[in-house]
gemmi code that builds the backbone of each chain (N, CA, C; Angstrom):
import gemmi

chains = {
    "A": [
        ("UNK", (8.483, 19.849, -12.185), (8.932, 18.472, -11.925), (9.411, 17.841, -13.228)),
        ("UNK", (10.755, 17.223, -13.470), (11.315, 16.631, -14.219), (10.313, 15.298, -14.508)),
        ("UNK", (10.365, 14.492, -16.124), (9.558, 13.589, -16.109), (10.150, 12.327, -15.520)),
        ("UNK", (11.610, 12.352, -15.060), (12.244, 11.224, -14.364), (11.688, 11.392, -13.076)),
        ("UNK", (11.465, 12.173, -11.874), (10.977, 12.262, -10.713), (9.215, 11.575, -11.160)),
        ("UNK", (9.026, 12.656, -12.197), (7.457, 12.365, -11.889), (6.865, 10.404, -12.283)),
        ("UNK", (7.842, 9.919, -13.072), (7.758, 8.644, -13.364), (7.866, 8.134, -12.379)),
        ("UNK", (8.952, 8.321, -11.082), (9.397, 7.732, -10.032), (8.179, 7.535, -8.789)),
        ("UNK", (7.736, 8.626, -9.004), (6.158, 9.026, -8.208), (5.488, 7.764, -7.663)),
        ("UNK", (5.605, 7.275, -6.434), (4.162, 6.688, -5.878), (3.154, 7.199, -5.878)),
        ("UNK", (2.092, 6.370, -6.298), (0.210, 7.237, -5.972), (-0.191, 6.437, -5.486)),
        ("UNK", (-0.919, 7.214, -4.454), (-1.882, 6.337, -3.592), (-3.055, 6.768, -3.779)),
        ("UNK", (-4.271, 5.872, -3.760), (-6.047, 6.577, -3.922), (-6.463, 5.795, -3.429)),
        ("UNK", (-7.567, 6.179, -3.055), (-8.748, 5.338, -2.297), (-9.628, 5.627, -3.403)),
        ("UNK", (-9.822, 4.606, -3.906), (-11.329, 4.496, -4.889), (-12.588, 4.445, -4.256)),
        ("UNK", (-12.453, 3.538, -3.149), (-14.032, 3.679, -2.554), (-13.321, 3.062, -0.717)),
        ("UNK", (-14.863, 3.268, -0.370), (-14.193, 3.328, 1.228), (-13.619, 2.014, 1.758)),
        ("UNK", (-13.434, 0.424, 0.766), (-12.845, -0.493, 1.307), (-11.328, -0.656, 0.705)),
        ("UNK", (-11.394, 0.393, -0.518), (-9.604, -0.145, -1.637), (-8.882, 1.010, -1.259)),
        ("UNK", (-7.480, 0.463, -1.226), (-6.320, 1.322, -1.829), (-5.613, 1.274, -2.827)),
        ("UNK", (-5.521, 1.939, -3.301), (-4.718, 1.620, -4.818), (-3.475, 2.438, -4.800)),
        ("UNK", (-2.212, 1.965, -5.610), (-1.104, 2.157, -5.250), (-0.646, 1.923, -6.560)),
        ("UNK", (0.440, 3.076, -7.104), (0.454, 3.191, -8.927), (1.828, 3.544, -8.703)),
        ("UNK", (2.592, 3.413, -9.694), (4.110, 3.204, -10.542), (4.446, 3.138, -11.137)),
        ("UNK", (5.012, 4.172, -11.852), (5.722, 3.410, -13.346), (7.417, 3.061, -13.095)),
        ("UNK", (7.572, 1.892, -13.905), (9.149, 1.671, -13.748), (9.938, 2.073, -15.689)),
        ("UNK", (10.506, 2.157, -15.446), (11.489, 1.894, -16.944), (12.027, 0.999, -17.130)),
        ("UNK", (11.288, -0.118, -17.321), (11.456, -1.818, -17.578), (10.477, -2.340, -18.488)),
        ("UNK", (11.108, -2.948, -19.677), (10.169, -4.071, -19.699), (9.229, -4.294, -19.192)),
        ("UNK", (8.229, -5.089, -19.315), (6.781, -5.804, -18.135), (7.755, -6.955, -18.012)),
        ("UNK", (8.101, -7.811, -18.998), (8.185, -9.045, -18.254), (9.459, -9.295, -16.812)),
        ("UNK", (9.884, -7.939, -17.217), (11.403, -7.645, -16.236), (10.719, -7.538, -15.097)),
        ("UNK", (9.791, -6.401, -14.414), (8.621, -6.272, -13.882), (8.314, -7.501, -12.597)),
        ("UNK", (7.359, -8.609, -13.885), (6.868, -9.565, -13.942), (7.562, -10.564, -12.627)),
        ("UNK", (8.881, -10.838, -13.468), (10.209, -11.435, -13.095), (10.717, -11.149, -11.212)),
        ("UNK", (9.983, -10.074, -11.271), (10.640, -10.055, -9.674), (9.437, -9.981, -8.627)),
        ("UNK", (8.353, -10.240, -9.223), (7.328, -10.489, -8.647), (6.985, -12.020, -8.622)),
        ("UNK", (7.348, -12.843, -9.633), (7.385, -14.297, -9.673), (8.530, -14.938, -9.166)),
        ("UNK", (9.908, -14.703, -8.968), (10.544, -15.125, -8.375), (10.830, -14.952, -6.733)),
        ("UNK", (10.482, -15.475, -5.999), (11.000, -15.569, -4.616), (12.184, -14.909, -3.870)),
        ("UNK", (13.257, -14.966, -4.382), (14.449, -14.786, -4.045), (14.597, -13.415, -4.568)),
        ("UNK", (14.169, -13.117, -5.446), (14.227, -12.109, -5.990), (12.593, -10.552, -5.432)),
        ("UNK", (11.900, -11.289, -4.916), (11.047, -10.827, -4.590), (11.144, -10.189, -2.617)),
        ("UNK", (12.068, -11.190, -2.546), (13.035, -10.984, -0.917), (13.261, -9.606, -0.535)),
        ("UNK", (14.135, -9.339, -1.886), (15.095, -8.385, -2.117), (14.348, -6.480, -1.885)),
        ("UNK", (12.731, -6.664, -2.347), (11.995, -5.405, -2.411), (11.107, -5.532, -1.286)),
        ("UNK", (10.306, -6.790, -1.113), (8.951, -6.417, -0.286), (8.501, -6.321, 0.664)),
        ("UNK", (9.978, -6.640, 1.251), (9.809, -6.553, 2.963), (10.090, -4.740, 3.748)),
        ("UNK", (9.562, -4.316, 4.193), (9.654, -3.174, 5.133), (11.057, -3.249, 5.589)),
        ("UNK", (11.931, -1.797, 5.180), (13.297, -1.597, 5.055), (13.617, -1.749, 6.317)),
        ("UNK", (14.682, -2.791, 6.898), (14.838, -2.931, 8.189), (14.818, -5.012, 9.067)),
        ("UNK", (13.402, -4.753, 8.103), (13.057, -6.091, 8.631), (13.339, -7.127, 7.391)),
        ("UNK", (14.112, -8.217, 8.026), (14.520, -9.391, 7.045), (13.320, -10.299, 6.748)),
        ("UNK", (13.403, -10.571, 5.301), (12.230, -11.539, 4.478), (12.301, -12.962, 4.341)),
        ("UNK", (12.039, -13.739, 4.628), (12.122, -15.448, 4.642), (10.286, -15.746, 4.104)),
        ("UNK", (10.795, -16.411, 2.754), (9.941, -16.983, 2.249), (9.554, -18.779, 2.221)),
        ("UNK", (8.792, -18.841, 3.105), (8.560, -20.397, 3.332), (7.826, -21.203, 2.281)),
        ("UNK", (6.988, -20.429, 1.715), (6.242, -21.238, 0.500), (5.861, -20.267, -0.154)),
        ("UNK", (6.031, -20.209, -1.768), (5.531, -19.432, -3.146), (5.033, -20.392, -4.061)),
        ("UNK", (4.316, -21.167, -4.114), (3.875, -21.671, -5.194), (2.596, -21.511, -6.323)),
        ("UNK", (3.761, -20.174, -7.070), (3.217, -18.911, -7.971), (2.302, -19.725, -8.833)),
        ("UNK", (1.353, -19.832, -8.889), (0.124, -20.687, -9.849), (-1.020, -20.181, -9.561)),
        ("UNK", (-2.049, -20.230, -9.982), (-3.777, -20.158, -9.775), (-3.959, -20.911, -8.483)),
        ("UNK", (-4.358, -21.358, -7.490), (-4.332, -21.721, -6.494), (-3.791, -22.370, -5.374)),
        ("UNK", (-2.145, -21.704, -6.228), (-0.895, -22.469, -4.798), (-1.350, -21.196, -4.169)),
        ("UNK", (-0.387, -21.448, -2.778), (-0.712, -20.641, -1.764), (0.948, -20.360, -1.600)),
        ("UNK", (1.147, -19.658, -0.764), (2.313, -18.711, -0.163), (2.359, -19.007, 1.490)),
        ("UNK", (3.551, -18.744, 2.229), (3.611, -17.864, 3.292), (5.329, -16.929, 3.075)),
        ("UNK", (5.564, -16.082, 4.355), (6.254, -15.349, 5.020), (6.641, -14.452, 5.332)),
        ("UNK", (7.582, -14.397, 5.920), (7.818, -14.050, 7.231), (9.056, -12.933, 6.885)),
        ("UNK", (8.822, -11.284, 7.724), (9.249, -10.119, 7.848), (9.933, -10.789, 9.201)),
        ("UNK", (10.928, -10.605, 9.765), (11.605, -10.315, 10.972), (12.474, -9.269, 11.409)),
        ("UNK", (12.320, -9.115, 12.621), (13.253, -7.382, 13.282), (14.360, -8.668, 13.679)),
        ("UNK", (15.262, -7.551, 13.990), (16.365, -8.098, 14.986), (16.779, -8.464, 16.537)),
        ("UNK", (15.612, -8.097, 17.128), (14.929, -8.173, 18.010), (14.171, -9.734, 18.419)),
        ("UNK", (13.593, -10.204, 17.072), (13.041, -11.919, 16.999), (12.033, -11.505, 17.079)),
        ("UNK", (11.099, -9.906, 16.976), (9.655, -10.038, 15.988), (9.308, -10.324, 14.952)),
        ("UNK", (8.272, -11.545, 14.315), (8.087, -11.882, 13.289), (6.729, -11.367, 13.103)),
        ("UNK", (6.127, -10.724, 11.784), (5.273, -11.171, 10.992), (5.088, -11.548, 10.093)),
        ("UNK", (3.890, -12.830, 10.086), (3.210, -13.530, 9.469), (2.446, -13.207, 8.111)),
        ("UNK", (2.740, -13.271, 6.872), (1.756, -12.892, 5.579), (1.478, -14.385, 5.231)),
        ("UNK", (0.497, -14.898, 4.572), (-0.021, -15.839, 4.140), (-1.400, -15.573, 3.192)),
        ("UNK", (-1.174, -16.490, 1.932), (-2.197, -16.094, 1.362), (-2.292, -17.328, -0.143)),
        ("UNK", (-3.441, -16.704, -0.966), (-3.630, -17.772, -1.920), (-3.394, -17.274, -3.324)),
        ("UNK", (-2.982, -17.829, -4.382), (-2.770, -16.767, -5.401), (-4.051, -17.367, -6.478)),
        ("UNK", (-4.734, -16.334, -6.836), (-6.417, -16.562, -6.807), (-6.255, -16.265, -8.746)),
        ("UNK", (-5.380, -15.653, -9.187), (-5.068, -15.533, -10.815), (-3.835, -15.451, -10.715)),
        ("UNK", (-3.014, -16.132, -11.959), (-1.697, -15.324, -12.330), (-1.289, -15.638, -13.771)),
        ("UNK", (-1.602, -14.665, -14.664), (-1.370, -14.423, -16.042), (-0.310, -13.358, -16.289)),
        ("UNK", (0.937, -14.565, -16.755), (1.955, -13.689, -16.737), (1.423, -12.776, -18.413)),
        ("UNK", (2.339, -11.983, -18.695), (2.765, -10.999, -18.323), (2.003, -9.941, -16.906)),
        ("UNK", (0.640, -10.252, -17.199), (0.015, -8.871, -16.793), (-0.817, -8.657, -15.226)),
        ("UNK", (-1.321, -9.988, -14.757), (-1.950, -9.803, -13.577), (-2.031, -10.714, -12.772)),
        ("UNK", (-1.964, -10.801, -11.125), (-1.764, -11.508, -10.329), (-3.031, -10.736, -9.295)),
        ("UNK", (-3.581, -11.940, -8.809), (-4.513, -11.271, -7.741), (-4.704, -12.876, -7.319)),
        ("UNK", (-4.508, -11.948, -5.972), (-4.281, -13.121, -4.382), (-5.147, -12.334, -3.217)),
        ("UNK", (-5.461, -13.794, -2.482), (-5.903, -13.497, -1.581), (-5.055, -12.991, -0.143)),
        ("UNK", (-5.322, -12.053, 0.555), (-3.654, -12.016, 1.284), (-3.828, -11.878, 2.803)),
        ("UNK", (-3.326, -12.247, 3.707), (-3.863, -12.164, 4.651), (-2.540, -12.273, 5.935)),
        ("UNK", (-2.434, -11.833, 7.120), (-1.647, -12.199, 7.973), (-1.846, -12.526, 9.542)),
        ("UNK", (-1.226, -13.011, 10.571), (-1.335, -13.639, 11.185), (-1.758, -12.988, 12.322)),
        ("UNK", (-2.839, -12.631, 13.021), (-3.477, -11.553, 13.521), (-4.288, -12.587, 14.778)),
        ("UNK", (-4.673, -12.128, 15.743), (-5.267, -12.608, 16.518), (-5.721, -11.529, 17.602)),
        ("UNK", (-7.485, -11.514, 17.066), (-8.102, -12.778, 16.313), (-7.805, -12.755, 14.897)),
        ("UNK", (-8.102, -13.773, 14.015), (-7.750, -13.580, 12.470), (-8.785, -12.382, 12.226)),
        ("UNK", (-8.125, -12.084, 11.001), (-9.119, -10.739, 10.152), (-8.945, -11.638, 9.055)),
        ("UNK", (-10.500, -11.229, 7.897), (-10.229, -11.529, 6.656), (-9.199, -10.995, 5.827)),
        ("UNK", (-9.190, -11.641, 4.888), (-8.107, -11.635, 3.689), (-8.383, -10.463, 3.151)),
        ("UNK", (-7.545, -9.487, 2.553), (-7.858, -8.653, 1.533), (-7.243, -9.304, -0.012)),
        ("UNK", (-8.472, -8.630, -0.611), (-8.489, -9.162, -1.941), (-7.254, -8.206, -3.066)),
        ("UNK", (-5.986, -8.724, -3.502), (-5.189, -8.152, -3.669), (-4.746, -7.901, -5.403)),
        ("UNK", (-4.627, -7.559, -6.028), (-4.915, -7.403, -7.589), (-3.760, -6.415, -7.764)),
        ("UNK", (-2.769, -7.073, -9.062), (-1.460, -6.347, -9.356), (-1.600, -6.686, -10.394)),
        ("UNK", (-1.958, -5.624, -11.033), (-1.854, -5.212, -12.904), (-0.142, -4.675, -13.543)),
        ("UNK", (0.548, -5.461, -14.241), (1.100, -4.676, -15.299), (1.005, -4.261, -16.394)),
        ("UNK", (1.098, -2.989, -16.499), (0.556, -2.354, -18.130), (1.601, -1.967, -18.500)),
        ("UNK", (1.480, -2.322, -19.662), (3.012, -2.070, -20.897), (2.499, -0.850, -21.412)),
        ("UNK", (3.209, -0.102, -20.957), (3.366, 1.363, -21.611), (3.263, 1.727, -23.669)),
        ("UNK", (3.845, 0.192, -23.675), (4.289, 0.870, -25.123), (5.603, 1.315, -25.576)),
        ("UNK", (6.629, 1.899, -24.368), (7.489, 2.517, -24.827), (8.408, 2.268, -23.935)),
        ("UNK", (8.961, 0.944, -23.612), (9.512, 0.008, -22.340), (9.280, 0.661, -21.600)),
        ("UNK", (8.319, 1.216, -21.263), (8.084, 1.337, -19.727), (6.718, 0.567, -18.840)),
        ("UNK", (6.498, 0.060, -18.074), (5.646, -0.751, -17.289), (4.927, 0.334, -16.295)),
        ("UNK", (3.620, 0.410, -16.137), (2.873, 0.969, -14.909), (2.649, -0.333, -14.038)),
        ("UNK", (2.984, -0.041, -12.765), (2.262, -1.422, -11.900), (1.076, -0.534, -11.217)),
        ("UNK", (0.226, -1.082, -11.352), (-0.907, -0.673, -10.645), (-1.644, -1.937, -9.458)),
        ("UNK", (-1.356, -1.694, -8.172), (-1.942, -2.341, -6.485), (-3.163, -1.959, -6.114)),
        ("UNK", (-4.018, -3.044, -6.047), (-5.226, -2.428, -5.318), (-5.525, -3.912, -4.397)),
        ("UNK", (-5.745, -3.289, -2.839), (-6.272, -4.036, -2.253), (-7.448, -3.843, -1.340)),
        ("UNK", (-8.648, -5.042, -1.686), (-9.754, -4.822, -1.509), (-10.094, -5.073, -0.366)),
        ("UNK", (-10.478, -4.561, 1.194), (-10.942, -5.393, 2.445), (-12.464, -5.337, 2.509)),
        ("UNK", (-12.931, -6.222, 3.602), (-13.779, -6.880, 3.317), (-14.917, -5.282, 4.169)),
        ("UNK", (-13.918, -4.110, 4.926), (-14.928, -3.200, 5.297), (-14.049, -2.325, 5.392)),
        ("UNK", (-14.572, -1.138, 5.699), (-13.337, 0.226, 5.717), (-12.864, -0.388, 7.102)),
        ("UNK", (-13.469, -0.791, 8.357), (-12.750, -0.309, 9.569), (-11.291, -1.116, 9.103)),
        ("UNK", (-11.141, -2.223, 8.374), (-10.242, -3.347, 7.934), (-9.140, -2.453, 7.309)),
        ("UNK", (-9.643, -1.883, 6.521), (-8.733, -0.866, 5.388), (-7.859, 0.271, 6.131)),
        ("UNK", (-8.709, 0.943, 7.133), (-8.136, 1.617, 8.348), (-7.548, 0.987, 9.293)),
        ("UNK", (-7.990, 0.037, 9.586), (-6.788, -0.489, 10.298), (-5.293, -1.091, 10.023)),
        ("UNK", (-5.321, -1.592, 8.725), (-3.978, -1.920, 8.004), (-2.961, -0.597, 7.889)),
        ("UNK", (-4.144, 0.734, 7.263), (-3.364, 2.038, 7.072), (-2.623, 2.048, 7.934)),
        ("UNK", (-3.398, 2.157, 9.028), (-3.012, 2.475, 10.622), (-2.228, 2.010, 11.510)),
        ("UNK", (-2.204, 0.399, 11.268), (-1.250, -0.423, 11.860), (0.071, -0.243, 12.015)),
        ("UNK", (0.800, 0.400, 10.880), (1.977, 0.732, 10.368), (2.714, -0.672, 10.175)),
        ("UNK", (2.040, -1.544, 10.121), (2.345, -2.850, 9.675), (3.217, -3.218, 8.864)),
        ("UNK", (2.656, -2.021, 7.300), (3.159, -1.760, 5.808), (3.570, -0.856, 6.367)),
        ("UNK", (3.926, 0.063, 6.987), (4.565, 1.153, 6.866), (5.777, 1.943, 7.627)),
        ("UNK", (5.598, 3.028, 7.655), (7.342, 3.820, 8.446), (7.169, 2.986, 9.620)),
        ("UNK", (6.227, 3.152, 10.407), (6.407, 2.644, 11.761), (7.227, 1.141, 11.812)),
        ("UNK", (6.857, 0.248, 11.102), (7.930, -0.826, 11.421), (9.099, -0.357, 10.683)),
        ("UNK", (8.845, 0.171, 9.808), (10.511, 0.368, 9.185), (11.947, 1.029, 9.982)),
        ("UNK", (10.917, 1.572, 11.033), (11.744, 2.552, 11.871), (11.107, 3.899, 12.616)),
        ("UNK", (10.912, 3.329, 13.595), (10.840, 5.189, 14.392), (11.107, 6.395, 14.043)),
        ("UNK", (12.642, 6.223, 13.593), (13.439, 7.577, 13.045), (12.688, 7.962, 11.996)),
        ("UNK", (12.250, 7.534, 11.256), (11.249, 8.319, 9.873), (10.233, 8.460, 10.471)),
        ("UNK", (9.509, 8.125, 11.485), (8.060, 8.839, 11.999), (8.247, 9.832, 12.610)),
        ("UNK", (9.740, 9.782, 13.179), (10.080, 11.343, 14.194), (9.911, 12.104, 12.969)),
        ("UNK", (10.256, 11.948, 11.809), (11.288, 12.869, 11.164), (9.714, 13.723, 10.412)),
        ("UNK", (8.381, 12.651, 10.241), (7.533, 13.108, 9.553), (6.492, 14.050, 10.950)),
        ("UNK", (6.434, 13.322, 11.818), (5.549, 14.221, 12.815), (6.793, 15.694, 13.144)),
        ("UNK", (7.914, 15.968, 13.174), (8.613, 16.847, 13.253), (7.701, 17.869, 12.405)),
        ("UNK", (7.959, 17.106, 11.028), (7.787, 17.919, 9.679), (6.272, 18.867, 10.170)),
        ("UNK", (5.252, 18.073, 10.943), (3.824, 18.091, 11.048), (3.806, 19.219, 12.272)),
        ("UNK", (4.684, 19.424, 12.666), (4.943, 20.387, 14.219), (4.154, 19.686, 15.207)),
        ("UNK", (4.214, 18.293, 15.594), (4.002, 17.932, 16.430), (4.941, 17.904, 17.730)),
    ],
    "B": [
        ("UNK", (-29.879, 19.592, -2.602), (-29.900, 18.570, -2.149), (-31.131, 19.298, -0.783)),
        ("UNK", (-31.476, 17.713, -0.606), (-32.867, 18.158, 0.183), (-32.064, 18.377, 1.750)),
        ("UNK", (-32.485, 18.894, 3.050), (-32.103, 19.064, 4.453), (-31.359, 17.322, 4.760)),
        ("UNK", (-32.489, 16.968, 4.558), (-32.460, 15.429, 5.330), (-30.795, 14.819, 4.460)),
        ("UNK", (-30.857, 14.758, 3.662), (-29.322, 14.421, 3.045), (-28.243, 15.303, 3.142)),
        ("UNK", (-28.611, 16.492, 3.400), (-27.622, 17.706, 3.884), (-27.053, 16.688, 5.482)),
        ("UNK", (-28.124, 16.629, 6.272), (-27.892, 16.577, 7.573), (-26.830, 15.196, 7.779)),
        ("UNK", (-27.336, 14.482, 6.509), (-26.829, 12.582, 6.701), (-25.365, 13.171, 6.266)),
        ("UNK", (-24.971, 13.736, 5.200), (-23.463, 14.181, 4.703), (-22.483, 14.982, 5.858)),
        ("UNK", (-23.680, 15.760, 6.940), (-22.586, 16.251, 7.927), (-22.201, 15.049, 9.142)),
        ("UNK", (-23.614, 14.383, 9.653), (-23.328, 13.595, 10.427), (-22.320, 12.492, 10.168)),
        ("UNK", (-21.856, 12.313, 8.561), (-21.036, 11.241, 8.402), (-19.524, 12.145, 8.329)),
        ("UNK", (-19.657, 12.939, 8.326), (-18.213, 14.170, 8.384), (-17.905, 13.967, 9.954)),
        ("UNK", (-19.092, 14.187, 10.057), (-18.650, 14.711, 11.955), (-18.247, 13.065, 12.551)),
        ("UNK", (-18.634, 11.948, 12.321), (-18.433, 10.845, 12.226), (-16.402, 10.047, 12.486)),
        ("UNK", (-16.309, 11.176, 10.971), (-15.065, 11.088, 10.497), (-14.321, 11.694, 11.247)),
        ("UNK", (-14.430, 13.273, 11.789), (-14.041, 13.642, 13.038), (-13.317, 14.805, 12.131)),
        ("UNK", (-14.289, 15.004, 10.713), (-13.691, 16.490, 9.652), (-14.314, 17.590, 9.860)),
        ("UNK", (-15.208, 17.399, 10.440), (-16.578, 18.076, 11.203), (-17.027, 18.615, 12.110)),
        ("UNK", (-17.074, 19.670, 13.048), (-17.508, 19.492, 14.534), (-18.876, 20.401, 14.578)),
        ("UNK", (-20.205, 20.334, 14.915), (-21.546, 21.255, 14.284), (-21.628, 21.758, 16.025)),
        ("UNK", (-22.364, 22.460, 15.935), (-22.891, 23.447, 17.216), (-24.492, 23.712, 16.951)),
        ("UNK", (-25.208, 23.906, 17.744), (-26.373, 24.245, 17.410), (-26.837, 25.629, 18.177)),
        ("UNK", (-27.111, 26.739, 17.517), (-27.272, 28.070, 18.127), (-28.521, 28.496, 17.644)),
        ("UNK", (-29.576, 28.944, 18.468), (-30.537, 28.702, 18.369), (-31.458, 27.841, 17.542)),
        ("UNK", (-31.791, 28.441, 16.575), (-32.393, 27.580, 15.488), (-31.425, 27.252, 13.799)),
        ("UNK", (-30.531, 27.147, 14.027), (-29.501, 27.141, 13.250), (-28.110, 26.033, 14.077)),
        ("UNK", (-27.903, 25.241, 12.948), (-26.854, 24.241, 13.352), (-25.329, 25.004, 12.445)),
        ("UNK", (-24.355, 24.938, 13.296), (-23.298, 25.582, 12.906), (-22.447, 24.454, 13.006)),
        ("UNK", (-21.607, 24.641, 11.332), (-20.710, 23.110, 10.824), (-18.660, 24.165, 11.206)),
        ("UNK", (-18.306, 23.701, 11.968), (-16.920, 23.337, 11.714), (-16.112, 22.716, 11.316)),
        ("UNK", (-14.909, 23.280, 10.651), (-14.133, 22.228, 9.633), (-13.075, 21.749, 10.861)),
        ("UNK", (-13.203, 20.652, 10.625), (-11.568, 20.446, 12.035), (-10.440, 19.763, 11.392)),
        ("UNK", (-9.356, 20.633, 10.868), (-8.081, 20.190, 10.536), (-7.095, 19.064, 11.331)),
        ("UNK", (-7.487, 19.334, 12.506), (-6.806, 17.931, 12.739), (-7.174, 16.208, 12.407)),
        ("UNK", (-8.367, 16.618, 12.365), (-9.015, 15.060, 11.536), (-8.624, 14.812, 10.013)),
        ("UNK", (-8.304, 15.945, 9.361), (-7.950, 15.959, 7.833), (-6.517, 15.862, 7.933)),
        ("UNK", (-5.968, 16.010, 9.231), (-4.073, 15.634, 9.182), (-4.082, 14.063, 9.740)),
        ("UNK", (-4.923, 13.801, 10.373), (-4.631, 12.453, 11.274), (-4.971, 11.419, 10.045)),
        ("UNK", (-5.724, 11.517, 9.230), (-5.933, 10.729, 7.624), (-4.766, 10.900, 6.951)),
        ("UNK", (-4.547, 12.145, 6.399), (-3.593, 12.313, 5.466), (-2.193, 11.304, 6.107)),
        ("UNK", (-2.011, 11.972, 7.533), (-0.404, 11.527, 8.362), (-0.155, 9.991, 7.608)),
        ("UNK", (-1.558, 9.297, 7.776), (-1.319, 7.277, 8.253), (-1.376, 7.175, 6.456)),
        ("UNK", (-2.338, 7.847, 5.126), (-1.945, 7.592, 4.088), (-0.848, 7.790, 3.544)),
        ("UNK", (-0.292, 9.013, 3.916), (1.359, 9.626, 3.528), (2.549, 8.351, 4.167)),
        ("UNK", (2.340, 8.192, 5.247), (2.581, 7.352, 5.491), (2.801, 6.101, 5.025)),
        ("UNK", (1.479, 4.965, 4.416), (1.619, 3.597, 3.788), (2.107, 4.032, 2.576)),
        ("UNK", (2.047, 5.270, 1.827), (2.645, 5.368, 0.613), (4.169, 5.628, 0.720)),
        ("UNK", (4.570, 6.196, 1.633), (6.069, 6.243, 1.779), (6.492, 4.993, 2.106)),
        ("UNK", (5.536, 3.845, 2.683), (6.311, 2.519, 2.877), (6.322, 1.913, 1.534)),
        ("UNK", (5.477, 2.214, 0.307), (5.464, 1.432, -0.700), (6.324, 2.255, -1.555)),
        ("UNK", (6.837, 3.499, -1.247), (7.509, 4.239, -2.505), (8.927, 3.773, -1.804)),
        ("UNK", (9.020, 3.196, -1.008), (10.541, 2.764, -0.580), (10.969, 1.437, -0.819)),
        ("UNK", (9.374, 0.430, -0.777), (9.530, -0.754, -1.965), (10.081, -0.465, -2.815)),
        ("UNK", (9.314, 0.432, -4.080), (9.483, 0.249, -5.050), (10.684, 1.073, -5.410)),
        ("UNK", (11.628, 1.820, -4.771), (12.560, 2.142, -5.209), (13.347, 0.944, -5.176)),
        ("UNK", (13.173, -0.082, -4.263), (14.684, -1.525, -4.134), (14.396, -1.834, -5.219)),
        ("UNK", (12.711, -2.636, -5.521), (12.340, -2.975, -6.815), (13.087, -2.262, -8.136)),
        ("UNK", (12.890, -1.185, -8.136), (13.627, -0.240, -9.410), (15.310, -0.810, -9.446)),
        ("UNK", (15.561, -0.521, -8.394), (17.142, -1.273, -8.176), (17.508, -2.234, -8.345)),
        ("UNK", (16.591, -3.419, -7.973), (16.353, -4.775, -8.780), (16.419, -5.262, -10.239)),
        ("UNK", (15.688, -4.080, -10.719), (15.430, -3.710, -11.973), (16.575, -3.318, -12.865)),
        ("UNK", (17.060, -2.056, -12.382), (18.082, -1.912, -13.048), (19.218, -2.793, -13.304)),
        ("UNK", (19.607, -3.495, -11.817), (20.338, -4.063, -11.656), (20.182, -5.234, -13.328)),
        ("UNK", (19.560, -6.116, -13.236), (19.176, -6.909, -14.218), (18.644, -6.410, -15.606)),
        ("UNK", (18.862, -5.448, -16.156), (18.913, -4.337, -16.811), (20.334, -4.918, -17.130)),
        ("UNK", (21.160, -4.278, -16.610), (22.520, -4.315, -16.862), (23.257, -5.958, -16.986)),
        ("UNK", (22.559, -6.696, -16.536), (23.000, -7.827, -16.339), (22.938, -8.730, -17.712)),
        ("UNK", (21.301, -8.241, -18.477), (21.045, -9.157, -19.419), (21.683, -8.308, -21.173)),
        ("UNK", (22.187, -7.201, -20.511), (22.405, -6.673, -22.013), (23.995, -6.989, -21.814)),
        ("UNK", (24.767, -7.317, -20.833), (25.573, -7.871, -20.978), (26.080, -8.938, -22.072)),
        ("UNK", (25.117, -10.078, -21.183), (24.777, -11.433, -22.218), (25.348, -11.515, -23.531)),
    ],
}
model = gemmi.Model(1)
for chain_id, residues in chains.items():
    chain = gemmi.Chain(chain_id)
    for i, (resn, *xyz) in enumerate(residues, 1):
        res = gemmi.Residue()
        res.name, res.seqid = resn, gemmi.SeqId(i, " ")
        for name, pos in zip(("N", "CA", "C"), xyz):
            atom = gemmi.Atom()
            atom.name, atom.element = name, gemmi.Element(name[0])
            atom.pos, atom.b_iso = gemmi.Position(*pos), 0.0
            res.add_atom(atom)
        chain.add_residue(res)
    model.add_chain(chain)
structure = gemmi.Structure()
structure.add_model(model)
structure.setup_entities()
């Protein structure tokens, strides 16, 4: 593996049976990083599940502003994210409380985004989010909420294919 | 490790559904069951392919503004 692929690399771990943690390095700056995680408009652009459009109703990036919004299909399914931003020391860490619109409600998972300056312009982002029990943690996995499944069917065919299902 | 914590480590396997035990006469027999170790892996492979497809726009974001500020 080339060190450009292996930089490119998502990791995922489970540290213990309620976190996931989710690792990256980019070839940026931190505060470049930083920058598209604090801006809104700019934050549009990555975090929504490929497919579904992002509308941000409230970001007010501080120690205890709060956030919402909203993923939509084309179809007129919306989900709901809402949450509180519980630290935010720029350059390096943001941790929010995060939660979405579920019924019945579920607690918040406790959400923590480290940037580490490499040293050598490059940035690791390191994601960990904490729920309040595994069945919580399994069920988000599972939901496909975050994942292929809302993004699209066609990539779940394409991975259960892979699986000889 | 003593029986009694042997037994608690399978029952939480078999739990998980990585596990399946039999009991033949006086002897408990442990099976490994691969489909419980694919039905985990499937849904983690999974949320990580939704976040490695974030972070590629992100990277693109990135670059993009990369190029933008050395312009300047």
């Amino acid at each position: 593996m080339s060190d450009d692929t292996k930089q490119r690399e998502t990791e995922i771990t489970t540290p213990s049976d309620t976190e996931i943690r989710i690792e990256r390095t980019f070839d940026a700056p931190r505060e470049l990083v930083w920058e598209c995680h604090a801006d809104p408009d700019l934050l549009c652009e990555w975090l929504g599940p490929r497919r579904l459009t992002m509308r941000v109703e409230e970001y007010d990036f501080r120690p205890g502003g709060s956030y919402r919004y909203v993923h939509s299909d084309d179809e007129g399914n919306e989900y709901v994210f809402f949450g509180e931003f519980l630290e935010v020391a720029e350059p390096e860490l943001i941790v929010q409380a995060f939660c979405f619109v579920m019924e019945p409600p579920v607690p918040p998972s406790i959400d923590r985004t480290e940037l580490v300056d490499l040293g050598d312009g490059r940035t690791r982002l390191v994601t960990s989010s904490k729920f309040e029990s595994k069945e919580l943690r399994d069920g988000l996995i599972q939901s496909g909420m975050e994942s292929g499944v809302v993004q699209g069917y066609a990539q779940l065919d394409e991975l259960l294919e892979r699986h000889g299902a | 490790m003593s029986l009694t914590g042997l037994k608690k480590h399978v029952r939480v396997l078999e739990e998980a559904n990585l596990v399946t035990t039999a009991k033949r006469g006086r002897s408990r027999y442990c099976r490994l069951e691969p489909k419980g170790f694919d039905e985990a892996g499937f849904w983690l492979e999974e949320f990580r392919r939704g976040w490695a497809d974030r972070f590629d726009r992100l990277e693109q974001i990135i670059e993009r503004r990369k190029g933008e500020s050395s312009e300047r």
